[in-house]
N, C-alpha and C positions, 0 to 999 in steps of 0.2 A: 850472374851465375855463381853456386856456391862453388867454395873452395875444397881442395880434394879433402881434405882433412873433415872438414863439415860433414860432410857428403860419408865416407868411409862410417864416421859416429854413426851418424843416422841409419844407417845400413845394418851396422854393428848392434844397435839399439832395437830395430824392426824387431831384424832375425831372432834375437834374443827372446823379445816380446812373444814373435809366434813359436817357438822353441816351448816356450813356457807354459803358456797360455794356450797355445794352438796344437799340440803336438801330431793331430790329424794333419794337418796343414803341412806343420815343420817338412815331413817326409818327402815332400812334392818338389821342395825347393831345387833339391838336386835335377829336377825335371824341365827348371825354368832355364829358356836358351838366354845365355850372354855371353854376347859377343863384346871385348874390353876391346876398345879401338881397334877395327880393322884396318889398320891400316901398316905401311913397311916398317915403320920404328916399332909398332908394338908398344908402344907408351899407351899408360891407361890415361882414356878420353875423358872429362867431364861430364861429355853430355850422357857419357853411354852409361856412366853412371848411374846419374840423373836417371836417365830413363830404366834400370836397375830398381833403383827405386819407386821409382811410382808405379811398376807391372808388381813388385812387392806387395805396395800398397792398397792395388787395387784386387790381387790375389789376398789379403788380408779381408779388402774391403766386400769383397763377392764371397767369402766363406761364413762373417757373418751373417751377412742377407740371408745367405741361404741355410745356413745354421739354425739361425734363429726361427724363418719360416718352417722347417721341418720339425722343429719344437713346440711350434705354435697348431701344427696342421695334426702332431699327433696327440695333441689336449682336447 
């Protein structure tokens, strides 16, 4: 498991990337549900990160598909 520090970069890095790059994209983020450790302490989880990440990247990874096919299909 990465470490939170890793983890926060990486996140930090995405976002930035789709901010930049993605700016259709960007706007939705505030749409993506995250829940940081449900739990009584409220300390932020690892994993929930983790998984933070990779619905990023998969919301990253499905806007080019579909990006890209909707550029393809109006040529």
């Amino acid at each position: 498991m990465k470490k939170l520090n890793e983890l926060m970069q990486e996140i930090i890095l995405l976002t930035t990337k789709i901010e930049t790059d993605y700016p259709e994209l960007y706007r939705y983020l505030d749409e993506t549900p995250l829940v940081i450790c449900d739990n009584e302490e409220k300390a932020i989880c690892l994993r929930d990160l983790e998984k933070y990440l990779e619905t990023l990247k998969g919301q990253l990874e499905h806007h080019i598909e579909t990006h890209t096919n909707q550029s393809n299909a109006s040529s």
